[in-house]
C-alpha positions in Angstrom: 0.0 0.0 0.0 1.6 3.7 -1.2 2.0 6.1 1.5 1.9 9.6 0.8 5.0 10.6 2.2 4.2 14.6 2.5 0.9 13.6 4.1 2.7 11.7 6.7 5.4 14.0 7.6 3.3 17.0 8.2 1.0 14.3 10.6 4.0 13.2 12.4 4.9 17.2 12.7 1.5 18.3 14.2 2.1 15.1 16.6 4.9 16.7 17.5 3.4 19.5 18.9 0.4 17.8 21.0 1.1 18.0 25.0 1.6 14.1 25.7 1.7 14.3 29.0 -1.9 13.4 29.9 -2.0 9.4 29.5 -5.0 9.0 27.2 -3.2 11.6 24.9 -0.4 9.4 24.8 -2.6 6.7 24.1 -4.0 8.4 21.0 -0.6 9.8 20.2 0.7 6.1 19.9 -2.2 4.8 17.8 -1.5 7.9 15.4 2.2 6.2 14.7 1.0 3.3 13.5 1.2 4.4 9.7 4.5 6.0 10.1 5.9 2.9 11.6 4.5 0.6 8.9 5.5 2.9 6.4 9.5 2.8 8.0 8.9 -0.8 7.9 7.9 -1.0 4.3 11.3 1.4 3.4 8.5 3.9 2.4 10.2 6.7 4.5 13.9 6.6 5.5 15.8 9.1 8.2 18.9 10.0 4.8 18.2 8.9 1.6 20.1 10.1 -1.8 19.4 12.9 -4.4 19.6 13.2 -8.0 23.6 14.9 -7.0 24.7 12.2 -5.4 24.7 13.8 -2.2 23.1 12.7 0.8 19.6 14.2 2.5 19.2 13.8 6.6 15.1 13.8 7.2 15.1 15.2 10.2 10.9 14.9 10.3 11.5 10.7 10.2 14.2 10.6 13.3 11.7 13.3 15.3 9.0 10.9 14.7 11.0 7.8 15.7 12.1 9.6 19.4 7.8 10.7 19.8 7.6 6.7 19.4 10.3 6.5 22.4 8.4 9.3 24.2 4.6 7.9 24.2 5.6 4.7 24.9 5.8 2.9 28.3 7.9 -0.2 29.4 5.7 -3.2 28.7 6.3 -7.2 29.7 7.3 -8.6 25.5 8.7 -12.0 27.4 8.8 -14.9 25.1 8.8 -17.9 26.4 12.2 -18.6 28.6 13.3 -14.7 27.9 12.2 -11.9 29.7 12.2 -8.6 27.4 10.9 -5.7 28.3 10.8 -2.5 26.3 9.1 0.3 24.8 5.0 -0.6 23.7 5.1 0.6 19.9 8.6 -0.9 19.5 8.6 -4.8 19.6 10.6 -6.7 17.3 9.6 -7.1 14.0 7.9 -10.6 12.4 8.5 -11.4 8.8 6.4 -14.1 6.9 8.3 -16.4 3.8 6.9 -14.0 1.4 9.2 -10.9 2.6 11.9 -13.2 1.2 14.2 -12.1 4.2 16.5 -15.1 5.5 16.5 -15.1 8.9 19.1 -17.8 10.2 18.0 -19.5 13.7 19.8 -18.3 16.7 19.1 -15.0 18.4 18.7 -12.2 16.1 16.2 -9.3 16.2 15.1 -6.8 14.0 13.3 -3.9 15.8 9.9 -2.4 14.5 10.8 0.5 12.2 13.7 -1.3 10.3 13.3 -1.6 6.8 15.1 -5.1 5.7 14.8 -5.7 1.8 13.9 -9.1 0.1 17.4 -10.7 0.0 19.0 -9.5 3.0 20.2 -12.5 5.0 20.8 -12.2 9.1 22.8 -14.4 10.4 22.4 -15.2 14.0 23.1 -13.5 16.4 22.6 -10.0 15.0 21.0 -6.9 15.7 19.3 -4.2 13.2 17.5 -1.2 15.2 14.6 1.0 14.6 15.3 3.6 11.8 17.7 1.7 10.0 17.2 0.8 6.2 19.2 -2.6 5.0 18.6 -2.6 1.2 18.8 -5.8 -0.9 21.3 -8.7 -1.1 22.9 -7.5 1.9 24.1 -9.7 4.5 24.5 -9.3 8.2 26.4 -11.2 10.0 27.4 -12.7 13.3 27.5 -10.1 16.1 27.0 -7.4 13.8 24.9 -4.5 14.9 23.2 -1.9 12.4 22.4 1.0 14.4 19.5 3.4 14.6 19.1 5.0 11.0 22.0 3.6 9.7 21.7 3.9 5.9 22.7 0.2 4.5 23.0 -0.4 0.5 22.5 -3.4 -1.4 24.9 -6.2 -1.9 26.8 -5.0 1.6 28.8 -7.4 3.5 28.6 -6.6 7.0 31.1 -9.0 8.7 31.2 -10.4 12.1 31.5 -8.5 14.5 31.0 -5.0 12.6 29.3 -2.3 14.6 27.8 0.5 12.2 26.5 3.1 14.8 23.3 5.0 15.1 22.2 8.1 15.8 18.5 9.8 16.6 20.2 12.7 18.2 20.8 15.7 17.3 17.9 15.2 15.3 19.3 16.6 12.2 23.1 14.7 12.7 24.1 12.3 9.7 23.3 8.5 9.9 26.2 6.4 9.2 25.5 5.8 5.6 27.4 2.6 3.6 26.9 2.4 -0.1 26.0 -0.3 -2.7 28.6 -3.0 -3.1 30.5 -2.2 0.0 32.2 -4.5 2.4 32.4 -4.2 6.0 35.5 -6.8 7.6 35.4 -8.0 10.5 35.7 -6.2 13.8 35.0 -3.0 12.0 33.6 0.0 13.8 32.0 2.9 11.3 30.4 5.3 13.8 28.9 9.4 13.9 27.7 10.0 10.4 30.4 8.4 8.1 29.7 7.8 4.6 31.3 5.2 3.1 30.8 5.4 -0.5 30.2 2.5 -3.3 32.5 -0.6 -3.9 34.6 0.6 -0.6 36.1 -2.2 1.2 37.2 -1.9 5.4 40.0 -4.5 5.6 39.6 -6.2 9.6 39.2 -3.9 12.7 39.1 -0.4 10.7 37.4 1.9 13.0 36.0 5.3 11.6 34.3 7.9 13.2 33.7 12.1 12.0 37.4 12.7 13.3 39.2 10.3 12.1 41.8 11.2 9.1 42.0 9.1 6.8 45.9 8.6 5.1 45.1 7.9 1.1 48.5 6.7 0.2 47.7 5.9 -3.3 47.0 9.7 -4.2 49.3 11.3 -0.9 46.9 12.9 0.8 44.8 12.9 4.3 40.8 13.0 4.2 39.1 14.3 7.2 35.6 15.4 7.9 34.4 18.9 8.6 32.1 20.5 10.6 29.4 20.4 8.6 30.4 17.3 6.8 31.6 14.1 8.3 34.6 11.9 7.2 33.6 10.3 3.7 35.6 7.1 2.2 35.9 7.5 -1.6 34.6 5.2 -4.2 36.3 1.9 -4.3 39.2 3.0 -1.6 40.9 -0.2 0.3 40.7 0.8 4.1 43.3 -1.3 6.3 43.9 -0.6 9.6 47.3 1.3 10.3 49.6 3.3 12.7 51.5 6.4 12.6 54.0 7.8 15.2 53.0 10.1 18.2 55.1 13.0 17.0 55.8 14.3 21.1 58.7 13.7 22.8 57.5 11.8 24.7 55.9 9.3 22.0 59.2 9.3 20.6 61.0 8.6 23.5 58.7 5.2 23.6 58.6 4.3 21.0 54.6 5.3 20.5 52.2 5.3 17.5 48.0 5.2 17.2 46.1 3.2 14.9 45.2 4.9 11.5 43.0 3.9 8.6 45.4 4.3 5.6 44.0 3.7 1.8 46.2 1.5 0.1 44.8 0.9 -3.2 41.4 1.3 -4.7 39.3 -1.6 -6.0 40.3 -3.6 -8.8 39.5 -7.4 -10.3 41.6 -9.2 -8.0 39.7 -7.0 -5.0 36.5 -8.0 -7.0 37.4 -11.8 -6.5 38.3 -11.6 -2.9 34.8 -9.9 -1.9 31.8 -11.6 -4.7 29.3 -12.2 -2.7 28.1 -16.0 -2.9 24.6 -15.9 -4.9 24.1 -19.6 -3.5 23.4 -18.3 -0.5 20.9 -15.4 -1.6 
């Protein structure tokens, strides 16, 4: 069913203004969600998504709506079975049928209410995907991996074990961590506060990037860094491994001291290709 998406911002925007704090306001406040949680679920509406320049747009309206959801909602008893849960009332985890054409391997994993997880996507156990986050098609999540809170996720990613991709719902209108088609994520990897990581990139094993971080391109001899107004971005096809470089003090010299750096030290070619094809036997 189509949603119309300027229809449902401006609701979620006049919910945003009700007083909630009398409890059959919050009640009705709750019920009104409904459609904008079913349309996050169904990838209708996203918290970023990308424009006609390539460039990146942060919805500020969809991450608003997603903290009212926090807001009107009170701890409830979702124990199943032998587990106790309890959490917020409009944000269970999420149920998918066969016909979603989402593989969902036994063993743990949840996917909160508000995720959008494309036919393809396969979640290997255990794994967690939160609210707000989009996970296009083909991708695949593995063991231990987490997909924050409006993290932007392209098609045909590898997220390795182990990978954390953060989230973020505040400030409201803050950069998710956004990774492009075709990228993969190793192992261990940590891509946190707004970092864009764009098409065909690959993180080599335990890369960790946050806004700060610079980023040594070796092939071209130069150092990427974020600004304020524009967190650090990985360039198309760009081999990450992890790195070090010397602490320049006296002090560091005097031990002998370095700190881990993300250094580029090629950019993708057919031998790359080989190394990271996904396997369509498992799709």
């Amino acid at each position: 069913m189509s949603t119309n998406v300027e229809s449902l911002r401006s609701h979620v925007e006049a919910l945003l203004q009700r007083d909630i704090q009398q409890s059959a306001e919050r009640d009705a406040v709750r019920e009104e969600l409904l459609p904008f949680l079913r349309a996050l679920n169904n990838g209708q509406v996203r918290a970023a998504s990308k424009n006609s320049q390539g460039t990146w747009d942060v919805h500020q309206w969809v991450k608003q709506g997603i903290l009212l959801c926090f807001r009107v909602s009170d701890v409830v008893d979702m124990s199943d079975g032998a587990f106790s849960f309890h959490d917020k009332a409009l944000l269970p985890a999420r149920s998918f049928a066969t016909s979603d054409g989402v593989r969902i391997v036994p063993g743990g994993s949840t996917i909160r209410t508000g995720a959008y997880v494309a036919r393809g996507v396969i979640c290997m156990p255990p794994m967690y995907i939160n609210i707000g986050a989009y996970v296009d098609e083909g991708t695949m999540v593995d063991s231990h991996a987490l997909v924050g809170t409006c993290a932007q996720i392209g098609k045909r990613v590898h997220v390795s074990a182990a990978a954390q991709i953060g989230g973020v719902l505040e400030p409201a209108g803050a950069q998710p961590v956004i990774i492009e088609d075709d990228v993969m994520i190793g192992g261990n990897c940590g891509v946190y506060e707004g970092v864009l990581v764009r098409e065909r990139a690959v993180l080599g094993s335990g890369v960790i990037l946050n806004a700060s971080t610079p980023l040594y391109d070796v092939v071209n001899a130069s150092v990427i860094r974020g600004t304020a107004n524009q967190p650090l971005e990985v360039p198309p096809g760009a081999v990450v491994v992890q790195g070090a470089r010397s602490v320049r003090s006296a002090f560091g010299a005097e031990h002998g001291l370095s700190v881990a750096t993300p250094l580029i030290v090629k950019y993708r070619d057919a031998k790359t290709d080989a190394r990271t094809a996904l396997e369509d036997a498992l799709r």
